[in-house]
C-alpha positions in Angstrom: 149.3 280.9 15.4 145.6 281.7 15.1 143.7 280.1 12.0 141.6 282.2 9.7 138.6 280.7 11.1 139.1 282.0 14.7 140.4 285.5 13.8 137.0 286.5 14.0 136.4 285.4 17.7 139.9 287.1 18.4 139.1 290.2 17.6 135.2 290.0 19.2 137.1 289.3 22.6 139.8 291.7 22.1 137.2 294.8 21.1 134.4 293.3 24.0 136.6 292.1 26.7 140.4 293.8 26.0 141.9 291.1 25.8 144.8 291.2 23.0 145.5 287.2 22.1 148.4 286.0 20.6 147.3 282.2 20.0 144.3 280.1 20.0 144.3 276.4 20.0 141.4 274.4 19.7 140.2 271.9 22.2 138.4 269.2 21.1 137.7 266.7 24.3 134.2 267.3 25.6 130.6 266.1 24.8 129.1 269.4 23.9 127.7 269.1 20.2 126.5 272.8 20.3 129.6 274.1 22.0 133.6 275.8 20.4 136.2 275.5 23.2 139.9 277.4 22.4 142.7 277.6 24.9 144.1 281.2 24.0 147.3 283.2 25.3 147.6 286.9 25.4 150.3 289.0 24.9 151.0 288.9 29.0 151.2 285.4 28.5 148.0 284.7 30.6 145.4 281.8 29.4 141.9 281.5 28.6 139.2 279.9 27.8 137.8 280.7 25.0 133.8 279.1 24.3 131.1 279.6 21.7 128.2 277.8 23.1 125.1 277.4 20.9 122.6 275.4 23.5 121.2 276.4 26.7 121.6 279.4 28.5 124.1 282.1 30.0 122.7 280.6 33.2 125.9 278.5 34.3 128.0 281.7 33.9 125.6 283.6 35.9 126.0 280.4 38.4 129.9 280.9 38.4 129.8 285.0 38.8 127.6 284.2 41.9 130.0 281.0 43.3 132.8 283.1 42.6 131.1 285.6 44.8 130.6 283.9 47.7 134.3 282.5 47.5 133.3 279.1 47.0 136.4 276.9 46.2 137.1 275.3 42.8 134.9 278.1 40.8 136.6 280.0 37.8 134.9 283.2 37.3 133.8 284.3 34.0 135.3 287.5 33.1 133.1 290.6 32.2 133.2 292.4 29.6 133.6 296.4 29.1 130.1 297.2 30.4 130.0 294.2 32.8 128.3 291.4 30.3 129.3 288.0 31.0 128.9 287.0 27.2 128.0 288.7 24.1 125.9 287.2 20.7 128.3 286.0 18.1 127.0 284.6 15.5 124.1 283.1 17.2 126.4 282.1 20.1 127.2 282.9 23.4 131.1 284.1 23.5 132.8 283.8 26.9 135.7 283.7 28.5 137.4 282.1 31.8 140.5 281.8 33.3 142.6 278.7 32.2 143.1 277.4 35.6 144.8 274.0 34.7 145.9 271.3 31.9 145.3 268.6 34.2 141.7 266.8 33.7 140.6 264.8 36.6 139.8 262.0 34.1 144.0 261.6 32.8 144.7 261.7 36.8 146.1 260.8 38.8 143.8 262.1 42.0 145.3 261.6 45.3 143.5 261.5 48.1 143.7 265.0 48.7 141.7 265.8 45.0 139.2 263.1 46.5 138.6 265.3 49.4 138.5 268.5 48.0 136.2 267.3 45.2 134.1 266.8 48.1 134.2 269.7 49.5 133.4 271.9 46.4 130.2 269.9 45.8 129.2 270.9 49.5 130.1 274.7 49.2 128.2 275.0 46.2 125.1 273.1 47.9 125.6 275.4 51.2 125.0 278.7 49.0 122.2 281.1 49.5 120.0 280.5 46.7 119.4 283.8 45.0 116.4 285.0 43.5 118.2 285.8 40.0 119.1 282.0 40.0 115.9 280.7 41.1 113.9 282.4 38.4 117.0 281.5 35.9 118.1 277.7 36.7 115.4 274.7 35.6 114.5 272.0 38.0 116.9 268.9 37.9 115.4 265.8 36.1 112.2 268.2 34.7 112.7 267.0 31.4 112.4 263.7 32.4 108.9 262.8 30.4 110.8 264.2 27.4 113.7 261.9 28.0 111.4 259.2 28.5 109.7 259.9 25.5 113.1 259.9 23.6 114.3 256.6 25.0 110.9 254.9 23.9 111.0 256.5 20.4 114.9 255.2 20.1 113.8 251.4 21.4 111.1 251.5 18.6 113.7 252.8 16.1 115.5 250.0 16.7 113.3 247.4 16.6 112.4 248.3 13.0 114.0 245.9 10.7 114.7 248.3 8.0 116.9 250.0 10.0 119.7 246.9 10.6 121.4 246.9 7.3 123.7 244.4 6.8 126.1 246.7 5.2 125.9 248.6 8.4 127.3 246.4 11.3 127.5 249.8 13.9 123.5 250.1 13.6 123.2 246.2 13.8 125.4 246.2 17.1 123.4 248.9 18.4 119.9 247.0 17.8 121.1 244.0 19.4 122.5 246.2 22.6 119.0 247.7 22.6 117.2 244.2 22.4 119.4 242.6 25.0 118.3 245.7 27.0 114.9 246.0 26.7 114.1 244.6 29.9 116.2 246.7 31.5 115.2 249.8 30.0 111.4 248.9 30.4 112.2 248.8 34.1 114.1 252.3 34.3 111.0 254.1 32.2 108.5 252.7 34.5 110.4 253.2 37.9 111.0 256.7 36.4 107.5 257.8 36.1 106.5 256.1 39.3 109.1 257.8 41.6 108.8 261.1 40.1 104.9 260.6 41.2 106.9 260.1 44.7 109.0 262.8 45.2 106.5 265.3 44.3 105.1 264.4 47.8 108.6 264.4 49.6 109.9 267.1 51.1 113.8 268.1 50.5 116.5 270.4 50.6 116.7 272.5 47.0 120.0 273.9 46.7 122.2 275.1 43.3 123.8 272.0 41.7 126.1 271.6 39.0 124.2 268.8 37.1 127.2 267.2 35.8 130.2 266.9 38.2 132.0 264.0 36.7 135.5 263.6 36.8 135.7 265.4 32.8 134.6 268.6 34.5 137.1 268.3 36.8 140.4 270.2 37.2 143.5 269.4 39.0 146.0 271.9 40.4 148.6 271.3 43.1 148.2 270.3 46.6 145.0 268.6 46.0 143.2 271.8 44.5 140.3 271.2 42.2 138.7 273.4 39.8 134.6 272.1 39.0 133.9 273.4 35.2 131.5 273.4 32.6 128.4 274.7 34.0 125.6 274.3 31.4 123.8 271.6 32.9 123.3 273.9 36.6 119.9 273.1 38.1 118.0 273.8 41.5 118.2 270.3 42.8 118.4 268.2 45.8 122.0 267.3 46.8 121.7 263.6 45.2 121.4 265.0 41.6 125.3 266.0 42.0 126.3 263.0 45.0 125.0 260.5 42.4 128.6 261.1 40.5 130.3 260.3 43.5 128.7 257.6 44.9 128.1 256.3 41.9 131.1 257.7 39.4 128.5 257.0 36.5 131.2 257.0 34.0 131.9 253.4 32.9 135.5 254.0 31.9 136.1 256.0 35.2 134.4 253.6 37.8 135.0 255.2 41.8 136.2 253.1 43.5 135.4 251.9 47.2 138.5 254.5 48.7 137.7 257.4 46.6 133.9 257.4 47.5 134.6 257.3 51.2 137.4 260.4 50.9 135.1 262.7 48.4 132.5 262.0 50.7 134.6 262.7 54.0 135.1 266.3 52.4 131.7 266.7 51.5 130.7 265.7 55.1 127.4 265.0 56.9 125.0 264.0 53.9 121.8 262.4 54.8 121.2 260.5 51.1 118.1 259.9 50.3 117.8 256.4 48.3 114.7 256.9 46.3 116.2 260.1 44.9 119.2 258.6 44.4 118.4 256.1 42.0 115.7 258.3 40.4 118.4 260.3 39.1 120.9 257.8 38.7 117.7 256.4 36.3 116.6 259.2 34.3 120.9 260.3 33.5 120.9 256.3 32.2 117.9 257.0 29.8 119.2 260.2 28.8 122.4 259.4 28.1 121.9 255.6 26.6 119.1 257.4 24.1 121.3 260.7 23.6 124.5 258.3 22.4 122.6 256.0 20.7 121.0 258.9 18.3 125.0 260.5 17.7 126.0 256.9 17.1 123.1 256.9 14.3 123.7 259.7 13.1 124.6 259.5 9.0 126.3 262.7 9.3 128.9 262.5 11.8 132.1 261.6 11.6 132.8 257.9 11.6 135.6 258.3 14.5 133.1 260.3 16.3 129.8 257.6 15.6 132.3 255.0 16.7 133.4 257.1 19.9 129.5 256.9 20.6 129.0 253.4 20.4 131.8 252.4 22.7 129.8 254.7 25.2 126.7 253.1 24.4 128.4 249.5 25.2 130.0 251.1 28.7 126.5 252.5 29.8 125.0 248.5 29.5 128.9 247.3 30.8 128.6 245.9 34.5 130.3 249.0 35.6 127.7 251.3 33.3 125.2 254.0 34.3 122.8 251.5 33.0 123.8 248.7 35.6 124.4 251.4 38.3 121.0 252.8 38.3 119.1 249.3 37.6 120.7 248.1 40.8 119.9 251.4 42.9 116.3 250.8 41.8 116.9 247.1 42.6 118.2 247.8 46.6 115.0 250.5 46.6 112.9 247.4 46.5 114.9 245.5 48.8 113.9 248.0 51.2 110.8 248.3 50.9 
C-alpha cells in the first residue's frame, strides 16, 4: 500500500520514467540526513529504488551510468528517464531510480570469502576506469574539504568545553563533553598531522582515479555466489586508491571491525596495490575528524529525535573505542612516525 505522502513521488516516476508502482515502502537504515529512500514494486513485480536526495550532486549517478558502461562489476545503473535524464527536480530534490539488486546488506552478513574477494575486485575495476572528462570537471577532490572539517572539529572541541553547555539535566551532552576532553589529545594530534601531510602530498606524485568515497560494508550488497553490489554514490571523488582501500584495510566502522582474514581476501581480489602509508593515514585522519565532529553535532542536536541523538552518541563512543576510526587513524599516524 502506498501512503498519501509518497503518492506524489509515485506518480512523478510513473509520468518521468514509466514506471507504474504498485507499493512503496520506506527504508530507513542509512546516514543520509538530506536523503528519502523507498523500496517500490511495479505492476511486473520488478523492484526499485526509489531516492529523494537533497545534498550534493547528481554526480554519483553520473559515476554509476559511466561504471555501468564500462561493465564494471557490482554497479546498478540508474535508469533514465523519457528523454534520457538520470533524475528530475522534485521539490527541491533530486528523484532517481535504481534497480533493487538485493535485501542482503554486507553489514547483517554473513560475507564468505567469496564476498571478500569480490569486494575487492569491484574497488579495483572502478580504480582501473578511464577517467572521463565529464567526471573530471564534475567529481571534487577527496579530502578537499578538509580545512573546513578541520575548522568544524575545532569549533565542536570549543563547544564543548563551554560549561554552559553540560547541563546537569542533560547527561547525553555531559557524556559527550567528557568523550571530547578525554580526547583532546588525540584530536589535537589528528588536526595538526592533517594540515601537515596535506602540505605533503601536494608535493607527491600519485595515481588519481574515480573512487567511491565511502565503500564500507553499509554500502554493500550481497547476492549469491559471492556477488556484490557497491551503492550509494554521493560521496564519489577523484582520488588516490587509499581514499577507498582505507575501508578495507582498515574497516573504519567500529561495530564492523575487518578482521585479519577478510583484509587479506578483499585485498587478494583487489590485487597488486602499492599503498602508500602517509596517504593512508591522512585519510584514515581527516574521515575521524569528520565523522567524530559530524556525530557529535546530530548527537547535539535539540531537534532530533531522541532514538536518533542516542543512535549518534553510541557512534561517537565507537569512533574513540579501541576498534574506532579515531584509534585507527591515530595509530596509522603513529606507525608514519615510526618510519620515519
Amino acid at each position: 500500500m502506498i501512503e498519501d505522502v509518497s503518492r506524489r513521488v509515485v506518480n512523478r516516476v510513473r509520468v518521468e520514467f514509466g514506471l507504474n508502482l504498485s507499493t512503496m515502502d520506506r527504508v530507513t537504515h542509512g546516514a543520509d540526513e538530506h536523503a528519502r529512500l523507498w523500496l517500490a514494486q511495479d505492476t511486473d513485480g520488478a523492484r526499485y529504488a526509489v531516492k529523494l536526495s537533497g545534498g550534493g550532486t547528481a554526480a554519483g549517478l553520473v559515476v554509476t551510468a559511466y561504471l555501468a558502461g564500462q561493465r564494471v562489476p557490482g554497479i546498478a545503473a540508474p535508469l533514465r528517464t523519457h528523454d534520457g535524464r538520470l533524475c528530475v527536480d522534485h521539490d527541491g530534490h533530486r528523484l532517481s531510480v535504481v534497480p533493487w539488486v538485493s535485501d542482503q546488506r554486507a553489514l547483517d552478513g554473513p560475507m564468505t570469502d567469496a564476498h571478500w574477494r569480490a569486494y575487492g575486485e569491484v574497488l579495483a575495476a572502478v580504480h582501473a576506469v578511464p577517467v572521463a572528462e565529464e567526471l573530471r570537471r564534475m567529481l571534487p577532490t577527496g579530502g578537499a574539504a578538509y580545512p573546513s572539517i578541520v575548522a568544524t572539529t575545532r569549533a565542536m572541541a570549543e563547544r564543548l568545553r563551554d560549561p554552559a553547555l553540560v547541563d546537569p539535566t542533560g547527561p547525553l551532552v555531559a557524556e559527550l563533553a567528557a568523550v571530547w576532553s578525554a580526547e583532546a589529545g588525540r584530536v589535537s594530534t589528528l588536526i595538526r598531522e592533517v594540515e601537515r601531510l596535506a602540505v605533503d602530498q601536494r608535493d607527491r606524485t600519485g595515481p588519481v582515479v574515480v573512487c567511491h568515497g565511502d565503500p564500507h560494508l553499509g554500502n554493500l550488497l550481497l547476492g549469491a555466489d559471492g556477488q556484490v553490489w557497491l551503492i550509494d554514490w554521493d560521496d564519489a571523488v577523484l582520488a588516490p586508491p587509499e581514499c577507498d582501500l582505507m575501508f578495507v584495510v582498515g574497516g573504519v566502522l567500529a561495530f564492523a571491525p575487518i578482521t585479519a582474514g577478510q583484509q587479506r581476501a578483499a585485498l587478494a581480489g583487489y590485487g597488486p596495490a602499492d599503498l602508500d602509508p602517509a596517504r593512508l593515514a591522512w585519510f584514515l585522519a581527516v574521515r575521524a575528524l569528520d565523522d567524530l565532529s559530524d556525530w557529535t553535532r546530530q548527537a547535539l542536536d535539540p531537534d532530533a529525535e531522541p532514538a536518533d541523538r542516542g543512535r549518534a552518541a553510541r557512534i561517537v563512543r565507537g569512533l574513540v573505542s579501541p576498534v574506532g576510526l579515531v584509534t585507527l587513524a591515530d595509530a596509522a599516524l603513529r606507525d608514519l612516525d615510526r618510519r620515519h
